[in-house]
N, C-alpha and C positions, 0 to 999 in steps of 0.2 A: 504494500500500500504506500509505502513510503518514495519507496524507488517510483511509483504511477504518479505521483504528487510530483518529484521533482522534477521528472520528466515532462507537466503537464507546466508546469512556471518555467521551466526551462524552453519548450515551445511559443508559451508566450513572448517571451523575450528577444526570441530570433525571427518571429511571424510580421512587425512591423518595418524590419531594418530587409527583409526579403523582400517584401512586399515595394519597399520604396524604392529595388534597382528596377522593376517593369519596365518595358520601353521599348523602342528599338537599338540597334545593335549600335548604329552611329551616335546614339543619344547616348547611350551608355558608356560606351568605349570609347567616343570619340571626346561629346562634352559641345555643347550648343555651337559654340562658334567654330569648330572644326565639321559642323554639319555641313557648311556653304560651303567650306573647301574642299570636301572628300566629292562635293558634285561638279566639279573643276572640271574642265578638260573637251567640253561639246561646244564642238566649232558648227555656226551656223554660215549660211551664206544665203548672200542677198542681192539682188540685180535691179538696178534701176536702169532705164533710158531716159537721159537727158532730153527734155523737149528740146523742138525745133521750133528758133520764132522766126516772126515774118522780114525778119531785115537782111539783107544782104553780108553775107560773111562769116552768118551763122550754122554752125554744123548739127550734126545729130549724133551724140555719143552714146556707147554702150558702159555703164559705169557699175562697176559691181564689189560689195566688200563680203568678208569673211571676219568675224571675232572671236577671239574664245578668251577669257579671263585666264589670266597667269599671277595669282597669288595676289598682289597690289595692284596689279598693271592690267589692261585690255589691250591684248593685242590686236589690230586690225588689219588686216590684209585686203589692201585694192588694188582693185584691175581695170585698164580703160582701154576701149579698142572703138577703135572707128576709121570703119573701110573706106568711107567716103572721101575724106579727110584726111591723111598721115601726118598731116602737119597741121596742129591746133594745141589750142589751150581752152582750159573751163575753169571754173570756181564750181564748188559743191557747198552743202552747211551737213556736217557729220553729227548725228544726237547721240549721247552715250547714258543710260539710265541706270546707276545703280542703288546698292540699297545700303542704309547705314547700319550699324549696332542697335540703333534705338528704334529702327523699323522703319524710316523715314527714306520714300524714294527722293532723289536728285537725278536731277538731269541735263549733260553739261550740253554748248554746244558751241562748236571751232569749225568755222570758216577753212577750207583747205581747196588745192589749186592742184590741179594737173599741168607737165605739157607733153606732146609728141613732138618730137623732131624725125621727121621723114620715119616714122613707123606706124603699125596700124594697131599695136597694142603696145600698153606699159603696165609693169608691177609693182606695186612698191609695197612696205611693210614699216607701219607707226605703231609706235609703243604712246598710251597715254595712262595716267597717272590715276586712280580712282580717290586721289586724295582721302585715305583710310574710310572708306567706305567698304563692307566684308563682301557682297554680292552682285555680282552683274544682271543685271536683268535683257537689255537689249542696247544695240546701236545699230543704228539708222543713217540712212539718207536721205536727209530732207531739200524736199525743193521750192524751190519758193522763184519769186523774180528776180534774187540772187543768180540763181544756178544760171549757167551760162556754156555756155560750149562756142568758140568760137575760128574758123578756118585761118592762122596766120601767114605771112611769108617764111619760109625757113630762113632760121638765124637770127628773128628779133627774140629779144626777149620780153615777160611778163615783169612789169613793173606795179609796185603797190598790192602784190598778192601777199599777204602775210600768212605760210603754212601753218596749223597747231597751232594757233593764238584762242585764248579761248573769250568769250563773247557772251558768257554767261549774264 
């Protein structure tokens, strides 16, 4: 009887502290803030077509990025091609939306420039900063009457374009 009693407060005493690991594996093992990181790693990709406007000079670009969060940073991977054209330059506006510790989304957004010189695609690859923000949620291409695509002569250059500047 003695030994059933102390085995009975001895169940008691370990039923609460059991009860409280439940969860999932990442919750448990990992610990809240290593949950957004353990989901790291999925690269999405995205295609816009740059309008065409009615003025003379104006091209039609093929503009497409790719993101996936790397720890602090978002990487982005863009690609421009346009066959009509080999030789042009555009302005884009890039939105990058993450999410803080306190649960609060932000959403930044930077002005960025293309050119081709005598080619019909280009790649490039920008690192930007999530300024301690823990989750990526999306980045985008927005357009607006910003966005521009435009047919140059080869060998001028883009003056007043300031790449990664942010505009928040």
């Amino acid at each position: 009887m003695k030994k059933m009693i102390c085995l009975i407060v001895l169940l008691n005493c370990i039923w609460p502290t059991a009860n409280g690991a439940r969860g999932t594996f990442k919750e448990t093992v990992l610990g809240e803030e290593k949950v957004a990181k353990a989901a790291k790693g999925v690269e999405i990709t995205t295609k816009v077509t740059l309008p065409q406007q009615g003025i003379s000079g104006l091209c039609d670009a093929d503009l497409s990025i790719s993101y996936t969060q790397m720890n602090d940073r978002v990487r982005i991977r863009r690609e421009v091609a346009n066959d009509d054209c080999p030789s042009s330059e555009g302005i884009y506006t890039l939105r990058i939306r993450t999410l803080g510790e306190d649960g609060e989304a932000r959403t930044r957004t930077f002005e960025e420039s293309w050119v081709l010189d005598n080619q019909t695609k280009d790649k490039s690859q920008e690192f930007y900063s999530m300024d301690g923000d823990v989750r990526l949620i999306w980045a985008r291409v927005k357009t607006s009457r910003k966005t521009r695509c435009v047919c140059r002569i080869p060998g001028s250059t883009t003056e007043g374009l300031e790449v990664g500047e942010s505009t928040e």
